[in-house]
C-alpha positions in Angstrom: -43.7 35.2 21.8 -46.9 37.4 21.6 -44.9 39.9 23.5 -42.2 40.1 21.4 -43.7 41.0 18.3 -46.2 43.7 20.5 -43.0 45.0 21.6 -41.3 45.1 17.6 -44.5 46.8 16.0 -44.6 49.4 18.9 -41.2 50.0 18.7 -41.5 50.1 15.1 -44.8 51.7 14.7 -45.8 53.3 17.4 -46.1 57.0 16.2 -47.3 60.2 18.2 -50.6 62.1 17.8 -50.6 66.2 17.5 -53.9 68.0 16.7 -51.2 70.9 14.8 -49.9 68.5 12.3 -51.2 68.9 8.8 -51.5 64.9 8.8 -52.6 64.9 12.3 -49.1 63.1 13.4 -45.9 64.0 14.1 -42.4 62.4 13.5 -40.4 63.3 16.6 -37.4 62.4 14.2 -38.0 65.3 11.5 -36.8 67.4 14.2 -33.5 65.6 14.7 -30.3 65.3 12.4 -30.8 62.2 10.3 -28.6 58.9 11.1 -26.2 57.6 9.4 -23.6 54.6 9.6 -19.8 55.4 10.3 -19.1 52.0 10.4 -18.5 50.5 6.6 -19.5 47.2 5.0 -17.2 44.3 4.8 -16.5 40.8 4.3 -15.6 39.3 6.8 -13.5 35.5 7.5 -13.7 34.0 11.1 -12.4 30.3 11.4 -14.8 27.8 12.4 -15.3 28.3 16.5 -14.0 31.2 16.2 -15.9 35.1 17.6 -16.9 37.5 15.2 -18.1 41.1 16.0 -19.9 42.9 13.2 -19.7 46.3 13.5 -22.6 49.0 13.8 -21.6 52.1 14.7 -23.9 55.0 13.7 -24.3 58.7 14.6 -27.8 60.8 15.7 -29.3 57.2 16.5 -31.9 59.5 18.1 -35.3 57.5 18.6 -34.9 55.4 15.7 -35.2 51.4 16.0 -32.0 49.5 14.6 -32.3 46.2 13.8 -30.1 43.2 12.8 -31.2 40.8 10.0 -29.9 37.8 8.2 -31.8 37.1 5.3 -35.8 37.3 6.5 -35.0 36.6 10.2 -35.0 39.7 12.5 -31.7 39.0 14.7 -32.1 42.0 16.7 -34.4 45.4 17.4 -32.6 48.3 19.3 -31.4 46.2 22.6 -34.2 43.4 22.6 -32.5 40.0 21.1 -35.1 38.5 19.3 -33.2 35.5 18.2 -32.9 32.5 20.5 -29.3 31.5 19.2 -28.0 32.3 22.6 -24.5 32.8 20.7 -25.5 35.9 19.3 -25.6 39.3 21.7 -24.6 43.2 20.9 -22.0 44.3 22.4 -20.6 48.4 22.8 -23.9 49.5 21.1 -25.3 47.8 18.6 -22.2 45.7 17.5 -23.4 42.1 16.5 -20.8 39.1 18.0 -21.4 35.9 16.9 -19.7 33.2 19.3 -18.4 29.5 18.3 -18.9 30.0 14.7 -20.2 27.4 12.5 -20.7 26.6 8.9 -24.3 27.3 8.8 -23.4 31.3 9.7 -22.1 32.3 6.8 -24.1 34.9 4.3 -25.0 38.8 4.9 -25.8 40.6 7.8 -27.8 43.8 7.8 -27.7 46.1 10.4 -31.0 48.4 9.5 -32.4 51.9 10.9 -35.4 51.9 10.5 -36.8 55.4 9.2 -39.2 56.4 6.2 -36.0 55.5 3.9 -34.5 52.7 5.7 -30.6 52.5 5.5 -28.4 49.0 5.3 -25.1 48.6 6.4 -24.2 45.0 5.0 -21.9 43.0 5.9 -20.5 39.3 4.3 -19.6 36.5 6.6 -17.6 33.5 5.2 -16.5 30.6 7.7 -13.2 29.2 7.2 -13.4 25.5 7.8 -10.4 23.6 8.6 -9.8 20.4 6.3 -11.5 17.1 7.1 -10.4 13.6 5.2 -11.7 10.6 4.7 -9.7 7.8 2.6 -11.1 4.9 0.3 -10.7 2.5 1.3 -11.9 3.5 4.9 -9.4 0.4 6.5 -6.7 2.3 5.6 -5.0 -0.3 3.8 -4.9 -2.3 0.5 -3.6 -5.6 -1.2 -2.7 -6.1 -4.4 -0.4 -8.9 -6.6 2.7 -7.9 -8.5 1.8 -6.4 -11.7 -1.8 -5.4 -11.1 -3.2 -2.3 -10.7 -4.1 0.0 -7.7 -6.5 3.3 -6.6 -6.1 4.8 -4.1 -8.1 7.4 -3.2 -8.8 10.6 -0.4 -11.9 12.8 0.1 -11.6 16.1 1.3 -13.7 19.2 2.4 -13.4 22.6 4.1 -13.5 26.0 3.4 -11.9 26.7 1.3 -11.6 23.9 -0.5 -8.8 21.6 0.1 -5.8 20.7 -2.4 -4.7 17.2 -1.6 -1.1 16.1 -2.6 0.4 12.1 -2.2 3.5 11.2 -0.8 5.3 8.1 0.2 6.9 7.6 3.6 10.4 6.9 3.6 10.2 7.0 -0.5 9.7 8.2 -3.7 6.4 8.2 -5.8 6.4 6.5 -9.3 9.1 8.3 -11.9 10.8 9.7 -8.6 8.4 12.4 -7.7 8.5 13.1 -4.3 4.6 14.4 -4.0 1.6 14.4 -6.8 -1.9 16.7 -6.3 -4.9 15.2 -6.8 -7.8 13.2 -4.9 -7.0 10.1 -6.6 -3.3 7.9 -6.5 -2.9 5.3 -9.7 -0.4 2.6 -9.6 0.4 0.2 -12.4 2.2 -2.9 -13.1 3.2 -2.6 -9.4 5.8 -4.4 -7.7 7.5 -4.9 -4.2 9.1 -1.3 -4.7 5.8 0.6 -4.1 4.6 -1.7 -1.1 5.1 0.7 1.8 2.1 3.5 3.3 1.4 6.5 1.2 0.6 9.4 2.9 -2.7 11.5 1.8 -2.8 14.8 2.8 -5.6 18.1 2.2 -4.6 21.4 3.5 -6.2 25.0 2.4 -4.4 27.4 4.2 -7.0 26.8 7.4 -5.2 25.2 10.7 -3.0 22.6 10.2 -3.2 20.2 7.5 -5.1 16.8 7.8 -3.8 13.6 6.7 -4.6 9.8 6.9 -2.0 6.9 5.9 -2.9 3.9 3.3 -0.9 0.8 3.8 -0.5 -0.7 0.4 0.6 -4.3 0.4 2.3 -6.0 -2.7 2.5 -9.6 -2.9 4.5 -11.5 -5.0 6.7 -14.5 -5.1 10.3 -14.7 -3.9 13.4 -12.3 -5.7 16.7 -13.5 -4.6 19.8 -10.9 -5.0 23.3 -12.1 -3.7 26.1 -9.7 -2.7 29.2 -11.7 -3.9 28.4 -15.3 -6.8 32.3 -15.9 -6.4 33.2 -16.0 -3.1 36.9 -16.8 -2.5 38.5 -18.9 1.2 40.8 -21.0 1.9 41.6 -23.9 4.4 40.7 -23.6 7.8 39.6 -20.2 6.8 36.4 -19.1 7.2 33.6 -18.4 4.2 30.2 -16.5 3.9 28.0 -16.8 1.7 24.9 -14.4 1.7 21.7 -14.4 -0.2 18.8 -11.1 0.0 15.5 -12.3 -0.2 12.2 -10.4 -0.7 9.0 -12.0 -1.1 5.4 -11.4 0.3 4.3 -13.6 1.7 7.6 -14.2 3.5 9.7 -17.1 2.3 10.9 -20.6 3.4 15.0 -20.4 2.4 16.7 -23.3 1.9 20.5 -24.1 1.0 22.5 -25.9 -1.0 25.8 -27.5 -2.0 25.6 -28.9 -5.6 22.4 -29.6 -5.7 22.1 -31.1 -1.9 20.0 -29.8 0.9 22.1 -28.2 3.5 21.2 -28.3 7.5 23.1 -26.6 10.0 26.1 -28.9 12.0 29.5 -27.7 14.1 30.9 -26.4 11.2 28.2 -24.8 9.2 25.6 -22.1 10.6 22.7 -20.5 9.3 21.4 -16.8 10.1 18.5 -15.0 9.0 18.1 -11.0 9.8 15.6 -9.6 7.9 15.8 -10.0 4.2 19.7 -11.3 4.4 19.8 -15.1 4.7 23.6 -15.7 5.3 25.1 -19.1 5.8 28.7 -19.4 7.2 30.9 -22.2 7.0 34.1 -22.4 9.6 37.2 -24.5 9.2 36.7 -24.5 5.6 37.7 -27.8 4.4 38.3 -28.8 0.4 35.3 -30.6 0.5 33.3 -27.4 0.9 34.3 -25.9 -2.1 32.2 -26.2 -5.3 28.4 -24.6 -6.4 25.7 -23.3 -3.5 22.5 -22.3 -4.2 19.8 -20.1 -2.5 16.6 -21.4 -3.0 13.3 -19.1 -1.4 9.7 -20.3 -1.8 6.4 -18.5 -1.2 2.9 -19.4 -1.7 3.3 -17.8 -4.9 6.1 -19.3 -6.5 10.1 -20.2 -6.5 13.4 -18.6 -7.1 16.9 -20.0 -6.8 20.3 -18.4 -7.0 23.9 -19.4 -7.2 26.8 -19.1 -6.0 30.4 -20.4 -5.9 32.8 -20.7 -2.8 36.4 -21.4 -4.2 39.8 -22.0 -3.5 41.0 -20.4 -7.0 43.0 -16.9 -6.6 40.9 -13.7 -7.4 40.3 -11.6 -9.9 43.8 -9.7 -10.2 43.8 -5.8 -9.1 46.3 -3.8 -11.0 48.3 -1.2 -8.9 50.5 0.5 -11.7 49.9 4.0 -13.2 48.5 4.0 -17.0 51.4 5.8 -17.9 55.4 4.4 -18.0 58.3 6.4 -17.0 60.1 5.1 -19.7 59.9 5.3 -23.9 60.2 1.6 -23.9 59.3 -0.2 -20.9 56.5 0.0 -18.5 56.5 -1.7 -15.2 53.1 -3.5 -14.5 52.5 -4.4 -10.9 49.2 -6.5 -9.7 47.9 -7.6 -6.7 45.9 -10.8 -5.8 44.5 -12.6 -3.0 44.9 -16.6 -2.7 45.2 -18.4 0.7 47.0 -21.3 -0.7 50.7 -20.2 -2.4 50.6 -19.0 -6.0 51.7 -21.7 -8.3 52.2 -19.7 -11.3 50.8 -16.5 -13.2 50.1 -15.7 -16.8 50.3 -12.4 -18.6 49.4 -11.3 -21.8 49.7 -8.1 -23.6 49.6 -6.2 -26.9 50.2 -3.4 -28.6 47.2 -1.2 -30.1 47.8 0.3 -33.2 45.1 2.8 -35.0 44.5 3.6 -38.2 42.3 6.1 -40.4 39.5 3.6 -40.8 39.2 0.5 -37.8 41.6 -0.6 -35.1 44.7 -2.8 -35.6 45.4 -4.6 -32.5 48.8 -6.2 -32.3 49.9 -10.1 -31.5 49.6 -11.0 -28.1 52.3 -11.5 -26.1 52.4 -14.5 -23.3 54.7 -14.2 -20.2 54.4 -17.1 -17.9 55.3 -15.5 -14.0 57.1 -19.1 -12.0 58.0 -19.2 -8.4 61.1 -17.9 -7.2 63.5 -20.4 -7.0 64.6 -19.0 -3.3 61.2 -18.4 -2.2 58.8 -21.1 -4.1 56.7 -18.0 -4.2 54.9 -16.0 -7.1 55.8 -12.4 -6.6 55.7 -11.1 -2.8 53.4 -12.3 -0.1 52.1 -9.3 2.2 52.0 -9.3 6.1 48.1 -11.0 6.3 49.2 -13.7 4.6 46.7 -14.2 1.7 47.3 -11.3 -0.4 50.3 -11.3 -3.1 51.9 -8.5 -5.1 53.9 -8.9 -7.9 55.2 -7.1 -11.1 57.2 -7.3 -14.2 58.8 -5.0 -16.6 57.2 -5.0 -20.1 59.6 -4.5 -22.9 61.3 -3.6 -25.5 57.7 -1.4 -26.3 57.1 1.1 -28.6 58.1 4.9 -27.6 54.4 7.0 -27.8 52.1 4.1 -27.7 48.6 2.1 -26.4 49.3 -1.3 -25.2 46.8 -3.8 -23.5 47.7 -6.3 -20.8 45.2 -9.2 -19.2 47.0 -11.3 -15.9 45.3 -14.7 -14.6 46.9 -16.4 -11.7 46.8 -19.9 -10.5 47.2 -22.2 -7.3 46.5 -25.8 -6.5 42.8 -25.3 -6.6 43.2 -23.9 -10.4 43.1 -21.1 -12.2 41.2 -17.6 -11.2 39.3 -15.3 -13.5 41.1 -13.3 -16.3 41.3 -9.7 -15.0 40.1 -6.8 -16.4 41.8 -5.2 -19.6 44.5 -3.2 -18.1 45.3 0.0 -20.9 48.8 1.6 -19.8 50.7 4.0 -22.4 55.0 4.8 -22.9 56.4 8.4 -23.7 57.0 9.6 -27.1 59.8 11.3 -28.3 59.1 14.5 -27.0 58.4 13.1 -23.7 54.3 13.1 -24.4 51.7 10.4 -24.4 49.8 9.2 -27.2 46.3 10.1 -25.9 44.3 11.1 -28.6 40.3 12.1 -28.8 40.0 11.7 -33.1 37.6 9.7 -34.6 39.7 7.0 -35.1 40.0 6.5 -31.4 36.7 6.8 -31.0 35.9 4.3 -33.3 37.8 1.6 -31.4 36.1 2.4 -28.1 33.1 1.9 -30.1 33.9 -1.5 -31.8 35.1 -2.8 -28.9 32.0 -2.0 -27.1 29.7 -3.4 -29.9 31.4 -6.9 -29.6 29.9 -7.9 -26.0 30.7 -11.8 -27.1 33.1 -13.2 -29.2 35.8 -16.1 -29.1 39.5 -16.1 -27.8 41.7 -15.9 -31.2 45.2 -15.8 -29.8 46.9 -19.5 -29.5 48.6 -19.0 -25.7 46.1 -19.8 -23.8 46.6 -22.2 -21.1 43.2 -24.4 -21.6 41.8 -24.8 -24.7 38.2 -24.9 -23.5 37.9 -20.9 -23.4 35.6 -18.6 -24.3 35.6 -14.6 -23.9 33.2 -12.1 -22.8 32.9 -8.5 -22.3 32.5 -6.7 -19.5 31.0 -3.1 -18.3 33.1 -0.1 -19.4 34.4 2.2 -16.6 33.4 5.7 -17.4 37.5 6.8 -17.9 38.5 3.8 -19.8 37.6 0.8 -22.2 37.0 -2.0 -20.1 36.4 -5.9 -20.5 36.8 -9.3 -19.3 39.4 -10.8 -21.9 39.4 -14.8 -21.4 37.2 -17.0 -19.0 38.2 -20.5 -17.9 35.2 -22.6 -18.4 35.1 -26.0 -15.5 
């Protein structure tokens, strides 16, 4: 070490004697051009690990000593290293490289000449650091009961500093953002619909971005959803009844038929795949018909669904255009499914009549469909057996006018549902509808709507214990359930 610094101040210092100078010395380098830098100063960005070379490049170098410094530390003096970072060396002259980068090697860099006015070529050194996270909590995963409240958090650093957005794998984010920025995720009133692992992620430009995964867990008691509460067989048919159940901890499902526990037998088998709890019943026997229920418990509480399997005819589907071909008839044509033979069908219609103030429906009309004499069958029985089409021809009707109709059907099990309101409309004189967008009709949309519950008030119902509800309106046309038979 002593020889290093003897070797610096000569280098440095060390100045010639002449007996002819007026100072008794004398500067070799007053009697060459003067150095100077072609190189310029700059700021320079290396990734961490990364080489750097800082340039020096200067002309009429002559005898003068050049050195490299970094803030009071002498890096270099003319070709002598004098720092014992064995990553540093010059290179082509007195070009500084720095290998394997690192955090701690960022700041200015002067390469100096040394002379009576010493001249600095500076440059700036800034590491780009790749981005490093860290998640809270460190496990990577979290537990939490419906309805509370959740942090999650990510801490990030690198150079420069890292923006850190949230996403959810295989999902949305609350209000259906797919990504939010910020360190911190906040989660209220959760429930099982933001259980799943959020993704945190920091990137700043540097290398590819980093990212850790946070398992959030939500637990709650059982929710029960079923795909079909009426379901409709017949006789030595076969039925399936299916229940969706989601609960954390997981559930133990149950079944059961009017308020008895079910267990599997020959006829009557019970499947779980995932969330969908199904139980199918084979051979279907009158006996089996009546009320099930799904029943899930949890640790954390109960739920319980129902269902009905039935023998009853369905809900009618109505097959005929809106509008007639006629000024005074329409033909109305329906289709239903029912294993055993229809026994009879009902129809009921109306006119609609509008005014300048509220709607005027008209008297309903009751048409009761019988078998065919020749056939013993309620309209016409299609090739599979179960499903039945029929029509009739409403009239004498009003030329350029609204009418209503409602069609229930019935076999030996009893009556189905009332179907939806069907709207259908006859010619005018001039061979147009009466479709109109005024207020007035707007109005009766809008009444209609408004009463979501009242009571049957025509007399031709077939049971007297009815009531009526309404039902969802399709987004072309009003739409409600009329009449409901009530067992």
């Amino acid at each position: 070490m002593l020889g290093r610094r003897l070797v610096l101040s000569l280098l440095v210092l060390c100045p010639i004697f002449t007996q002819g100078h007026p100072q008794g010395y004398l500067d070799m380098d007053d009697l060459s051009p003067a150095p100077r830098f072609t190189s310029r100063g700059q700021t320079y960005r290396a990734v961490l690990g990364d080489t750097l070379v800082l340039p020096c490049e200067i002309q009429n170098v002559g005898n003068y000593v050049v050195l490299w410094r970094r803030g009071g530390d002498v890096l270099t003096a003319r070709e002598i290293m004098v720092t014992r970072d064995q990553r540093f060396r010059l290179v082509e002259g007195y070009n500084l490289e720095i290998r394997n980068v690192m955090p701690q090697d960022a700041g200015d860099y002067v390469c100096q000449i040394s002379a009576k006015d010493n001249k600095d070529l500076v440059h700036t050194v800034e590491i780009l650091v790749p981005p490093t996270i860290r998640g809270q909590p460190p496990t990577g995963s979290m537990t939490v009961r419906k309805g509370g409240s959740v942090t999650l958090e990510c801490k990030a650093s690198g150079n420069p500093v890292p923006t850190i957005t949230w996403t959810k794998k295989g999902g949305t984010l609350f209000g259906g953002e797919k990504t939010v920025e910020g360190f911190s995720l906040t989660l209220d009133q959760v429930d099982r619909h933001q259980a799943g692992v959020y993704q945190c992620s920091a990137n700043n430009g540097v290398g590819p971005p980093a990212t850790i995964d946070i398992n959030l867990t939500i637990l709650y008691p059982p929710e029960i959803q079923v795909e079909r509460s009426w379901v409709h067989s017949g006789e030595g048919y076969e039925a399936q009844l299916v229940c969706i159940v989601h609960a954390d901890p997981p559930a133990m499902v149950q079944w059961h038929h009017d308020s008895f526990a079910l267990e599997p037998n020959d006829r009557r088998k019970m499947e779980t795949k995932g969330t969908k709890h199904t139980l199918s019943i084979s051979n279907v026997q009158s006996g089996d018909f009546g009320n099930y229920s799904c029943v899930a418990d949890n640790s954390l509480g109960r739920a319980k669904k129902y269902m009905e399997l039935s023998g009853r005819p369905s809900v009618v589907e109505f097959k005929s255009e809106p509008y007639s071909r006629g000024r005074d008839f329409y033909n109305l044509s329906w289709e239903v499914t029912s294993w055993p033979p229809l026994e009879e069908a009902r129809l009921l219609w109306r006119r609609v009549q509008l005014n300048e103030t509220h709607p005027m429906p008209g008297k309903w009309h009751d048409v009761v469909l019988a078998p065919n004499p020749r056939t013993a069958v309620v309209g016409q029985v299609t090739g599979d057996g179960n499903k039945h089409k029929a029509s009739y021809v409403i009239r004498p009707l009003q030329p350029g006018s609204v009418y209503e109709a409602v069609v229930q059907a019935r076999n030996r099990f009893g009556w189905g549902e009332v179907s939806d309101l069907h709207k259908f409309y006859t010619r005018g004189s001039s061979g147009q509808y009466f479709i109109t967008h005024s207020a007035t009709f707007m109005l009766f949309l809008l009444l209609s709507f408004i009463q979501t519950h009242r009571k049957c008030t025509h007399p031709l119902l077939v049971d007297p214990s009815v009531s009526c509800r309404m039902s969802v309106y399709s987004t072309r046309i009003m739409r409600y359930k009329s009449c409901l038979i009530i067992r």
